[in-house]
N, C-alpha and C positions, 0 to 999 in steps of 0.2 A: 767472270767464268774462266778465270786463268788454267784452270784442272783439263778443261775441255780442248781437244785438238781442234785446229783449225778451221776446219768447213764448218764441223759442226756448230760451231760456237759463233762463226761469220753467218750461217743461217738462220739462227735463233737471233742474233742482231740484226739482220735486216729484216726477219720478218717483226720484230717489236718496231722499229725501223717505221716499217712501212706501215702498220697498225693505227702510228700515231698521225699518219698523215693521213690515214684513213678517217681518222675520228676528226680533221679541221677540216675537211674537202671528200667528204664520203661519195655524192652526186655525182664527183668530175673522176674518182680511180673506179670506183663500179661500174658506169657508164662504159666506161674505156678499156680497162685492166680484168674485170672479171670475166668468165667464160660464158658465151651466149649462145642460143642455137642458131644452126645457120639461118639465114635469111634476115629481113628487116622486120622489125618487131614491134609495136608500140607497147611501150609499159610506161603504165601510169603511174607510178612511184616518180618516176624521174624528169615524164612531162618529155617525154622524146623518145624517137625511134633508137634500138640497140641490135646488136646483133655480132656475130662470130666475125673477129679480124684472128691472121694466123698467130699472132705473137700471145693472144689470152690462153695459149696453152701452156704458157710461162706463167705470166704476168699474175694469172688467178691464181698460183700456189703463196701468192705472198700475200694476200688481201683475207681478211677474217669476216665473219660476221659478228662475234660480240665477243666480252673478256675471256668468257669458258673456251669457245671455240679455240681462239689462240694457245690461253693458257695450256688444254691438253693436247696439243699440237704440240707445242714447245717442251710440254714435259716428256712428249713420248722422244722428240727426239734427246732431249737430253739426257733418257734413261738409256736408251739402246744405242746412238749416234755417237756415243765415246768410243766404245768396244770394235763396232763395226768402223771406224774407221781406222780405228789403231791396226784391226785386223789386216784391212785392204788397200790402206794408204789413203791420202785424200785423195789423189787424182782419183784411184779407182771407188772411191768411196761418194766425190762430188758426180761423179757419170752418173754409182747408182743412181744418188738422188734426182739427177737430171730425168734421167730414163725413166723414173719410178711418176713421177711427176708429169711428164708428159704422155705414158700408155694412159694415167690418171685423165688424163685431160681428154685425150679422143677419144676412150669409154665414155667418157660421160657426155662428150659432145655427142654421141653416134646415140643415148640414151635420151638425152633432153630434146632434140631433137624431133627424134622418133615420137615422143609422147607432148609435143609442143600444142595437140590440143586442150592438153589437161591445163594447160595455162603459161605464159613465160615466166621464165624466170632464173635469176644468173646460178652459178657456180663460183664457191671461194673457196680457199683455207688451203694448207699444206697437207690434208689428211692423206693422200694418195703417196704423197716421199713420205710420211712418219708412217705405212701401215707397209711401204717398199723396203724402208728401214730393220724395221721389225720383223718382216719377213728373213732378213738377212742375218740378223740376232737367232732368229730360232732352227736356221741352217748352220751358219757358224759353231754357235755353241749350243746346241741342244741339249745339252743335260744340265746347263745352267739352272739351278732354282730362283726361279721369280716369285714372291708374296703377293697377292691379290688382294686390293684393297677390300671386294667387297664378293665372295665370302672370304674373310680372313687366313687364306690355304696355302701354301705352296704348291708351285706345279713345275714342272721343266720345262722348257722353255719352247721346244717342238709341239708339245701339247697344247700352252698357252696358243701358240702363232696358229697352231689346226686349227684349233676349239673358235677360236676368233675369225677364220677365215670363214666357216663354216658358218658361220652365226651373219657376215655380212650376205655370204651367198642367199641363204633362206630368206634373212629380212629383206635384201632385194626382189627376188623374184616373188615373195609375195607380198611384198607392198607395206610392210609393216614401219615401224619408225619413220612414218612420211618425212620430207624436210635433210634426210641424210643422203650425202652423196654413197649408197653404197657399193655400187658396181665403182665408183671410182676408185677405192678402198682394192677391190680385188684388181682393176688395172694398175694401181702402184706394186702391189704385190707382184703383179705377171708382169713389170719393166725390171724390178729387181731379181726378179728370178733368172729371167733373158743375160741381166748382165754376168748376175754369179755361173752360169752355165757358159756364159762364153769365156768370161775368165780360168775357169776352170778347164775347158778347151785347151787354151791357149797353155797353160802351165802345161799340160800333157802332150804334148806335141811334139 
């Protein structure tokens, strides 16, 4: 991925990276590394008690649940993670990611949590930086045209990031697409948003 600037291309590496390590010792990085609700848990998958330590608000953005999950993880940042960092630099591009990633992670903790009768069960993937990403794609360049794979259209690219936000909001709040971190989706969006507004601050000052 020589095309690709830095972070981005060091994130898509380590999370294939870590993917693979996922797939020889799955038990021992989900156990440990994915995001859990608080308290002590028993889940039967693993034959042992789990539960939230501080650093899985990292550690789960690296860890996938199957090839698709990765694969469009990796392809979203590879679509919009060029632009956006060329745009902001890496320093200010790697924070996004950080930030977008970690609102990702307490949303969803303060969410899984809250509903931890309906059953335990972990949190993985990068979706929260690739949907913080993209958030920042559809600020930056908004009159970009992006083609949609499925209906076949163009659209600009503030409209795609609305249309798409919009669509996690509803499926969260009423329950639809079970299995999707959706509120984490909207806290990657709301840590990217925090940082382009404070950078944007700062330049006016």
């Amino acid at each position: 991925m020589p095309s690709l600037p830095p972070v981005t291309r060091g994130l898509i590496v380590a999370n294939i990276a870590v993917f693979v390590l996922q797939m020889l010792s799955p038990d021992q990085l989900l156990g440990s590394y994915a995001l859990w609700p608080a308290g002590q848990h028993y889940f039967p998958e693993l034959g042992r008690d789990v539960g939230f330590q501080p650093w899985q608000l990292i550690t789960y953005a690296f860890l996938h649940g199957n090839y698709m999950h990765i694969f469009f993880n990796m392809f979203a940042l590879y679509m919009f993670g060029r632009d956006v960092e060329l745009g902001l630099g890496s320093q200010n591009f790697a924070t996004l990611f950080a930030a977008s990633i970690l609102t990702a992670g307490i949303v969803q903790l303060i969410v899984v949590t809250s509903t931890i009768a309906n059953g335990v069960y972990p949190t993985v993937g990068a979706s929260g930086g690739a949907f913080g990403v993209m958030l920042a794609y559809g600020l930056m360049y908004p009159q970009r045209q992006l083609m949609l794979i499925f209906p076949p259209i163009p659209m600009r690219a503030w409209l795609f990031v609305t249309l798409y936000g919009i669509a996690e909001l509803v499926q969260g709040v009423t329950g639809t697409a079970s299995g999707v971190a959706h509120f984490a989706h909207l806290g990657g969006m709301l840590g990217a948003y925090l940082v382009l507004l404070r950078a944007r601050r700062a330049r006016f000052r």
